[in-house]
C-alpha positions as CSV (number, residue, x, y, z in Angstrom):
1,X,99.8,-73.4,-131.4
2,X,97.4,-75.5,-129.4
3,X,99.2,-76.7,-126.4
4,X,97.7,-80.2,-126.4
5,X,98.3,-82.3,-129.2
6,X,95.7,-84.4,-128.7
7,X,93.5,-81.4,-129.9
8,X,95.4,-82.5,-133.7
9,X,93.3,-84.3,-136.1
10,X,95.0,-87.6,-137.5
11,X,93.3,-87.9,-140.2
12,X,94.1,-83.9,-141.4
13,X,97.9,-85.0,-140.1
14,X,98.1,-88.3,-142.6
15,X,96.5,-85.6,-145.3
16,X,99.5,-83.7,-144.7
17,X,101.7,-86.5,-146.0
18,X,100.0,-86.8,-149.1
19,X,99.5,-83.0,-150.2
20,X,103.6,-83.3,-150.1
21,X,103.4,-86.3,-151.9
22,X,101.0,-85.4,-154.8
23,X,101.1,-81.4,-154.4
24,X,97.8,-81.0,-155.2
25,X,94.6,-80.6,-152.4
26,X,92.5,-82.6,-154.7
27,X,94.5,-85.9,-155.1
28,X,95.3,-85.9,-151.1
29,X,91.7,-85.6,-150.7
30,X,91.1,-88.6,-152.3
31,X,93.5,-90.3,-150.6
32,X,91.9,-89.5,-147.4
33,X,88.6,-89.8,-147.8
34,X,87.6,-86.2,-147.7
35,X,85.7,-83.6,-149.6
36,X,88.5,-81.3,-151.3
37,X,86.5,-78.5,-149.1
38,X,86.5,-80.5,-146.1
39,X,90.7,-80.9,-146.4
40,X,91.0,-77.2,-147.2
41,X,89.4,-76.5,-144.1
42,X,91.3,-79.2,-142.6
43,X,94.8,-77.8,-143.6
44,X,93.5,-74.4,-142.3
45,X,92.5,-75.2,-139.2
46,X,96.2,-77.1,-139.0
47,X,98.1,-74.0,-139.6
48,X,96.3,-72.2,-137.3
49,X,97.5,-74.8,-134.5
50,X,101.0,-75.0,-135.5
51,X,100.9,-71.4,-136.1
52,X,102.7,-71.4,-139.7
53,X,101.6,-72.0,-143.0
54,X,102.7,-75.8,-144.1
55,X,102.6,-75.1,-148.0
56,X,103.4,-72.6,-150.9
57,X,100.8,-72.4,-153.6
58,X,102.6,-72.1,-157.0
59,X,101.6,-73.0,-160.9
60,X,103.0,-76.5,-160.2
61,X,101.6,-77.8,-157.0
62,X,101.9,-77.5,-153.5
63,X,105.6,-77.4,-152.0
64,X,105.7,-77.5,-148.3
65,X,107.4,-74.0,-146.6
66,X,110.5,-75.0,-144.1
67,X,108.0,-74.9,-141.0
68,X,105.9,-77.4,-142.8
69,X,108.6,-79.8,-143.7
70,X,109.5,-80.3,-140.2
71,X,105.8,-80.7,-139.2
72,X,105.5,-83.4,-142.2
73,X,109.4,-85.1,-141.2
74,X,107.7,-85.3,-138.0
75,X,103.6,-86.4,-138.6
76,X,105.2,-89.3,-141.3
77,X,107.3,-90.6,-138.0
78,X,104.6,-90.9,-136.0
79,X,102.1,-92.6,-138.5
80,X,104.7,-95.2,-139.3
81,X,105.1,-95.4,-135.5
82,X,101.2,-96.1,-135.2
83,X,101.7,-98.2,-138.4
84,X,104.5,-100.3,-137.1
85,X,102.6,-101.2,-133.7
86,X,98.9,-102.5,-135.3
87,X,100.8,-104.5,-138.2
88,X,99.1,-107.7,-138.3
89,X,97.3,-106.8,-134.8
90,X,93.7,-106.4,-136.0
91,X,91.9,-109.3,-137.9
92,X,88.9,-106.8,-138.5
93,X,90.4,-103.8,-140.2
94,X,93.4,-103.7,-142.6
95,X,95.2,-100.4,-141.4
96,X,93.1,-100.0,-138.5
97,X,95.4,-96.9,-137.7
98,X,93.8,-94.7,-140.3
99,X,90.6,-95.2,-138.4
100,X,92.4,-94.4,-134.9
101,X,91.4,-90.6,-133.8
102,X,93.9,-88.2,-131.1
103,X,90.9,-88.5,-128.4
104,X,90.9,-92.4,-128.7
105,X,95.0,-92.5,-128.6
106,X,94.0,-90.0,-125.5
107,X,92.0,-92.0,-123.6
108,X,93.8,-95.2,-124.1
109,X,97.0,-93.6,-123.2
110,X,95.5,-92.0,-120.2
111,X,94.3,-95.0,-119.0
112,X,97.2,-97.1,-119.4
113,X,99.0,-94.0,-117.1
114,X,96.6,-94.2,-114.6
115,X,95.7,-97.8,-114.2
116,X,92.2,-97.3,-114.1
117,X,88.9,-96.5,-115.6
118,X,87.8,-93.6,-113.1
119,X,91.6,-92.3,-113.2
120,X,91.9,-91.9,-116.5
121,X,89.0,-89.6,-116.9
122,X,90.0,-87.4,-114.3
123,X,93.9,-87.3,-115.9
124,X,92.3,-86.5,-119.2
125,X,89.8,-83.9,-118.8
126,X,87.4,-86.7,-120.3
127,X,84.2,-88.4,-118.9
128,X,84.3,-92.0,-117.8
129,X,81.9,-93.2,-120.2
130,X,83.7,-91.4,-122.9
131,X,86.9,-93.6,-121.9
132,X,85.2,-96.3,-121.8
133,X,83.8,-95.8,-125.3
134,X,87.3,-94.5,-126.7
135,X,89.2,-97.5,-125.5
136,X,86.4,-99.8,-126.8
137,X,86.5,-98.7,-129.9
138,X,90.1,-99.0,-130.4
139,X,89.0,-103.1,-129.3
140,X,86.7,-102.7,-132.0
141,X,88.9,-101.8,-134.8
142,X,91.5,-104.7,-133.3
143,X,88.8,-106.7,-133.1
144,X,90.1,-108.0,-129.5
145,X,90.8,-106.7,-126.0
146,X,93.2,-104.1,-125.2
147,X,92.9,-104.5,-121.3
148,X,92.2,-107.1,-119.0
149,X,89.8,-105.9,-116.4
150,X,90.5,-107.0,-112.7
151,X,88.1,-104.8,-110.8
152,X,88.6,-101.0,-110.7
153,X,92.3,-102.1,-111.8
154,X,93.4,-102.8,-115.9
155,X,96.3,-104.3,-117.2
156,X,97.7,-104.4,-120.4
157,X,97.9,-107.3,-122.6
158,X,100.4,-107.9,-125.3
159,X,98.1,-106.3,-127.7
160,X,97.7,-103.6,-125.7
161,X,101.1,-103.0,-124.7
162,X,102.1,-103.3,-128.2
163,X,99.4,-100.4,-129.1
164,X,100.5,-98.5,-126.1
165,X,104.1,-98.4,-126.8
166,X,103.3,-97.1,-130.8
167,X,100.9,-94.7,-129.3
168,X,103.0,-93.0,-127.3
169,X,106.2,-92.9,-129.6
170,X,103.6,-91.3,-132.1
171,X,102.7,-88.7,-129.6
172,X,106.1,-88.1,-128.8
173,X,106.7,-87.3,-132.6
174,X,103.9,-84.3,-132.6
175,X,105.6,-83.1,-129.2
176,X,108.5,-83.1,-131.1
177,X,107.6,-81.3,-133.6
178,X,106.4,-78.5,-131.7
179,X,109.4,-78.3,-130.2
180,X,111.0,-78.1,-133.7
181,X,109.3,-74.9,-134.5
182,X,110.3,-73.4,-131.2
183,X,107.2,-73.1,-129.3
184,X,107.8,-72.6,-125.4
185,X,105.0,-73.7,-123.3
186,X,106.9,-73.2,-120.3
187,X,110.2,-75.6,-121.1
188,X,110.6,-78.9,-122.9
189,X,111.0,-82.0,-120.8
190,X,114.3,-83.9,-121.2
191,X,113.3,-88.0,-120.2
192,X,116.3,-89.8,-119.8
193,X,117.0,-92.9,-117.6
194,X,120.2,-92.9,-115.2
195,X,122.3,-96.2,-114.6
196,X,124.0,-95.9,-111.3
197,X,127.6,-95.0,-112.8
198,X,126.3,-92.0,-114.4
199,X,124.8,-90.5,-111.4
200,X,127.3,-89.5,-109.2
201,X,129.2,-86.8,-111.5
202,X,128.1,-87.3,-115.8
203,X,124.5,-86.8,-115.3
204,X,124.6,-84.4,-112.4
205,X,127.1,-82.0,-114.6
206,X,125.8,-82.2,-117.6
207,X,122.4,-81.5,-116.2
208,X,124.0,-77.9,-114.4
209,X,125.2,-77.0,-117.6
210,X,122.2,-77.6,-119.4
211,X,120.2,-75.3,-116.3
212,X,122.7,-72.4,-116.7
213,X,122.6,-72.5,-121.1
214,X,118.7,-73.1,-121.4
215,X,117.2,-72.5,-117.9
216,X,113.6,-73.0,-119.2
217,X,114.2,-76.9,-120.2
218,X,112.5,-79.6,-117.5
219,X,114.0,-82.6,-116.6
220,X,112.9,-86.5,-116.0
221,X,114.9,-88.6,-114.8
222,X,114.6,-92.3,-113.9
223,X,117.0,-93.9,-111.7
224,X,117.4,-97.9,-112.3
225,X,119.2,-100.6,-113.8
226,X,119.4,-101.4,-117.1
227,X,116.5,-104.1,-117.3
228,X,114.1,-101.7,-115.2
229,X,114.5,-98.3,-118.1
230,X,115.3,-100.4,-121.4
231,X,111.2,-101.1,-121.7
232,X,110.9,-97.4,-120.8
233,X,112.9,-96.4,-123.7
234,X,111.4,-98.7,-125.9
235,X,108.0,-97.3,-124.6
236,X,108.7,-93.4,-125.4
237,X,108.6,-93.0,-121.5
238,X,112.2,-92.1,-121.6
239,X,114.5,-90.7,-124.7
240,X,118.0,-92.2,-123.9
241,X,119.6,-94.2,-120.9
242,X,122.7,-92.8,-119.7
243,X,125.5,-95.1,-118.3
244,X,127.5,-98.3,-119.1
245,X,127.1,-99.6,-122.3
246,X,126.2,-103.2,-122.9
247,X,128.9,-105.0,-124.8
248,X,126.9,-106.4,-127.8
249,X,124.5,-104.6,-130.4
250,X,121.2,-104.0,-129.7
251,X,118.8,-104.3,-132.9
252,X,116.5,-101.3,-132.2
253,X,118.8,-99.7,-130.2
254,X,121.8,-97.4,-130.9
255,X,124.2,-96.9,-128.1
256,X,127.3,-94.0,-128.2
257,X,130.3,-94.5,-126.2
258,X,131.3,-91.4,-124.8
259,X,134.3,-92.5,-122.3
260,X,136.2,-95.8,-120.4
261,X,135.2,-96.0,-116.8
262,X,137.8,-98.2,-114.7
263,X,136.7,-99.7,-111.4
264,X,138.7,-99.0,-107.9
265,X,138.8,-101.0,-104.5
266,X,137.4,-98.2,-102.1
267,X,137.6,-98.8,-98.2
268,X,137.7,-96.6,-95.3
269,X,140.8,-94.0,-94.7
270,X,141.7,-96.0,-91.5
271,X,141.9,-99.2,-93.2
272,X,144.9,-100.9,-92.9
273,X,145.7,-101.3,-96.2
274,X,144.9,-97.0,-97.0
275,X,148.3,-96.3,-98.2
276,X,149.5,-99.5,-100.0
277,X,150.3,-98.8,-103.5
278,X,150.1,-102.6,-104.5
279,X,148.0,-105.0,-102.4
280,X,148.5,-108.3,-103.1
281,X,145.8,-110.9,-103.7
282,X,146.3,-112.6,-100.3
283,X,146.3,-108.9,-98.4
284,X,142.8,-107.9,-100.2
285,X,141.2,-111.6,-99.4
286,X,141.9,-111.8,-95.8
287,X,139.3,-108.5,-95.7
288,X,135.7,-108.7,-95.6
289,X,133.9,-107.6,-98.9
290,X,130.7,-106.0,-99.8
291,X,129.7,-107.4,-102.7
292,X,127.3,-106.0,-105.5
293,X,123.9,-108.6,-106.0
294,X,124.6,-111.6,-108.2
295,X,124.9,-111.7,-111.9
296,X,125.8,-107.8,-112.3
297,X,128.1,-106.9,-114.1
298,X,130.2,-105.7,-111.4
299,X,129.7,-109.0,-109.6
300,X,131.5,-110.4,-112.4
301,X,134.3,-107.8,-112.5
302,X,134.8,-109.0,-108.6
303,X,134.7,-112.3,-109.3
304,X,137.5,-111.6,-111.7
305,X,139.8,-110.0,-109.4
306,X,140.2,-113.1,-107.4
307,X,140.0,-115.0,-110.4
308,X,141.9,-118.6,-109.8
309,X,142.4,-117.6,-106.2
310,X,140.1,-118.0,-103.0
311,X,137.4,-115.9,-102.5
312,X,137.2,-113.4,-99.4
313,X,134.7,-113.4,-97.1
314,X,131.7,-111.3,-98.1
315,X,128.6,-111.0,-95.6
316,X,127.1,-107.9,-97.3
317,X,125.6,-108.2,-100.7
318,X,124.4,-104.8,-101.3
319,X,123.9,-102.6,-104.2
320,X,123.4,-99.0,-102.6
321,X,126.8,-96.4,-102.3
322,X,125.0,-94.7,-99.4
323,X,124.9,-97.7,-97.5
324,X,128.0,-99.1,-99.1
325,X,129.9,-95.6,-98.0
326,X,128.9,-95.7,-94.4
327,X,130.1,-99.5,-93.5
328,X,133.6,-98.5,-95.2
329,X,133.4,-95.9,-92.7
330,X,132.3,-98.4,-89.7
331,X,134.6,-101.2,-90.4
332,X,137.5,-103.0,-92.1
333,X,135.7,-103.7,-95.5
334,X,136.4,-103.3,-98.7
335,X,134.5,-103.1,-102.5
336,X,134.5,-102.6,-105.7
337,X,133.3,-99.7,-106.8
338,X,133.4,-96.9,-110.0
339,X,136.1,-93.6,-108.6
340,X,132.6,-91.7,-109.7
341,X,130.6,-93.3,-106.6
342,X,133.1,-92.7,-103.8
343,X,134.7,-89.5,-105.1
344,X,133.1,-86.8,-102.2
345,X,133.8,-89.3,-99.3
346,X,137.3,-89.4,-100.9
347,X,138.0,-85.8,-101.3
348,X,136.5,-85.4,-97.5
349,X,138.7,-88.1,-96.3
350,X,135.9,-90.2,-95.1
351,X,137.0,-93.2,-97.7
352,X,140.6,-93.9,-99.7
353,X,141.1,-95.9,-102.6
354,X,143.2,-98.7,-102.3
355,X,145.9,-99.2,-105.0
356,X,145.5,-98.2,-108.7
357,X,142.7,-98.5,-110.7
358,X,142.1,-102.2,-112.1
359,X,143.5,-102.4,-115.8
360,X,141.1,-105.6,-116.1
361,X,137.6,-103.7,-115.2
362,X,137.1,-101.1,-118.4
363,X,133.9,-100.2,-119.2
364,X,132.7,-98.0,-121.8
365,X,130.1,-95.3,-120.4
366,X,127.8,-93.4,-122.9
367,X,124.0,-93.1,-124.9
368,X,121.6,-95.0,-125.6
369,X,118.9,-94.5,-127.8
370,X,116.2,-96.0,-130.0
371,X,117.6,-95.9,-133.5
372,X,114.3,-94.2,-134.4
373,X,115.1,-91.6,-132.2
374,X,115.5,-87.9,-133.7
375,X,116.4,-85.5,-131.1
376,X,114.7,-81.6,-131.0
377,X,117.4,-78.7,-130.7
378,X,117.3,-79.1,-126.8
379,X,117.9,-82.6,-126.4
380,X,120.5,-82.3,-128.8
381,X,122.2,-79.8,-126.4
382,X,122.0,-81.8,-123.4
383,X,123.5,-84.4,-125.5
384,X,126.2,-81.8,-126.5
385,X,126.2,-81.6,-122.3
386,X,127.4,-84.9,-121.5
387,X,129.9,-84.9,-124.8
388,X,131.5,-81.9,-122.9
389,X,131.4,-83.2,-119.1
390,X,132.8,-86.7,-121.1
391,X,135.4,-85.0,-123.0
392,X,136.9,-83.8,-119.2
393,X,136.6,-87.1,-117.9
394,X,138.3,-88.8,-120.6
395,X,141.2,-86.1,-120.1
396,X,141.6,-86.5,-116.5
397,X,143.5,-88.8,-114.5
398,X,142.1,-91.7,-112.8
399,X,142.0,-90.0,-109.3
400,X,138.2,-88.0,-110.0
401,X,139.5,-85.2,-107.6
402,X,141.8,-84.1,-110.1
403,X,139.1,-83.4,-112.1
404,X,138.4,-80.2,-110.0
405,X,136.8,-78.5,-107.5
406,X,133.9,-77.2,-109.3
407,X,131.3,-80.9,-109.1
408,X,132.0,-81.4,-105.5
């Protein structure tokens, strides 16, 4: 199998589509704009990459073998991908993605990685003249620019990031599908973007799991809030965000609840209100807060706690736990915070939580995804990883030490 696929040709890819379609070489050929010789050596030289063969010959046609199904299932996702992001971009070309080639997609991609002309070649293998041609004649078949050039620097404009984001979803496909036919180059990469409630325990366990059952898969993993990794998803950059759903539907996004998260007020374990079951409003407000920055979500779960009554003083507005855990520690504070994000400090003593969980602060925790998105085998574990490590924490109590010893 090659290892790049970027060394695929698109055009012997879309051919693929239409050999299932019409079962014959001759009518795909056609279709394509190639010789019925020049497709046969195409189709060859495709099976030699993947490594399988992608059709029977029999008296009625062409029917694709299992390997080449998936390769197909896979190649028809990416075109539509490609087909989906130049749809009424170029006013020169029709369906200026049948004229697109993997070395131009390459070079475009690699430059819109690296930032840069000079960058890109040497992140692609390519010369600088050839990504300079490559990316112009992708602003050819648009019939516009792709880039705006600010001195060594590019930047993408809405064109451009359109074409990017199809790009790359279309690669991602191809990966994909290599993946589907069990190649191992050395462990497939598992891109997902972490919301701060899923990183102290969910993500962390799921990933260890994952490590012990298929120790060859690679991780990425962004860290961020949900504005700064929904583009990323969206992009291909990432797979699936892990963490608090939002509470509406998302068009071209699909989101799994996996369990309810409830928040806790956390303070230090010499605070004087560490050991009273029920504070009252007035007890928690005559402490100082740290707050989380304005117009989060958990702002607005604060805000509801002292809903109709005065607000506490707050001088820190601050949105990290490490910092967050150390002035528990230092003072007479007290926040808001998910039993996740303060559970080691607790089990070490360092911080308490103060009262019972708030009834009012439920959040759902779980996936999300683009709706186009088809996971390969191992991604489908690891999503089988966090069903497990959520299927614990919806059993367990609300104290997170109870949940065992074994994630400290």
């Amino acid at each position: 199998m090659a290892a790049d696929p970027f060394d695929l040709n698109l055009r012997h890819l879309r051919a693929l589509l239409y050999i299932a379609e019409k079962g014959s070489i001759t009518a795909a050929a056609d279709s394509v704009s190639l010789s019925q010789p020049a497709l046969t050596q195409g189709l060859a030289k495709l099976e030699r990459q993947f490594g399988y063969t992608m059709f029977e010959r029999r008296s009625g046609g062409m029917v694709p073998t299992p390997m080449g199904a998936i390769v197909i299932e896979r190649t028809r996702a990416a075109l539509d991908h490609l087909s989906h992001a130049t749809k009424g971009l170029s006013a020169v070309f029709q369906y200026p993605e049948r004229l697109m080639t993997m070395t131009q997609l390459r070079a475009f991609l690699a430059l819109v990685e690296a930032g840069g002309f000079a960058a890109a070649a040497q992140s692609s293998g390519m010369s600088q003249t050839a990504v300079h041609r490559a990316v112009g004649d992708l602003e050819h078949m648009i019939g516009g620019q792709l880039v705006e050039r600010r001195g060594r620097a590019v930047w993408l404009n809405p064109s451009g990031k359109r074409l990017a984001r199809g790009a790359r979803l279309a690669v991602a496909e191809i990966i994909a599908a290599v993946a589907d036919l069990g190649f191992d180059s050395g462990g497939e990469q598992i891109a997902f973007g972490a919301l701060p409630l899923s990183r102290p325990y969910l993500v962390p366990t799921a990933m260890a799991r994952m490590a012990n059952s298929h120790p060859h898969a690679a991780f990425k993993v962004l860290e961020g809030s949900w504005r700064e990794l929904v583009e990323p998803l969206r992009d291909g950059e990432i797979d699936m965000i892990v963490g608090a759903l939002r509470p509406f539907e998302i068009a071209d996004l699909y989101q799994m609840p996996l369990y309810e998260d409830r928040l806790v007020i956390a303070a230090g374990s010499r605070h004087p209100l560490a050991g009273v079951a029920e504070p009252t409003l007035e007890q928690l407000a005559s402490y100082r807060w740290i707050v989380p920055p304005a117009n989060s979500p958990l702002r607005e779960q604060w805000q509801r706690l002292f809903d109709g009554a005065p607000l506490p003083p707050t001088p820190v507005e601050c949105g990290s736990v490490m910092i967050i855990g150390r002035l528990l520690t230092e003072g007479d504070f007290l926040t808001l915070l998910s039993p996740d994000q303060v559970a080691l400090q607790i089990r070490s003593g360092l911080l308490t939580q103060i009262g019972a969980p708030l009834e009012h602060s439920r959040r759902v925790m779980g996936i999300t995804t683009r709706r186009s998105w088809r996971p390969t085998a191992t991604q489908h574990h690891f999503l089988e990883c966090l069903e497990q490590v959520a299927t614990v924490m919806r059993s367990s109590t609300a104290q997170p030490e109870q949940r065992g010893t074994g994630w400290v």
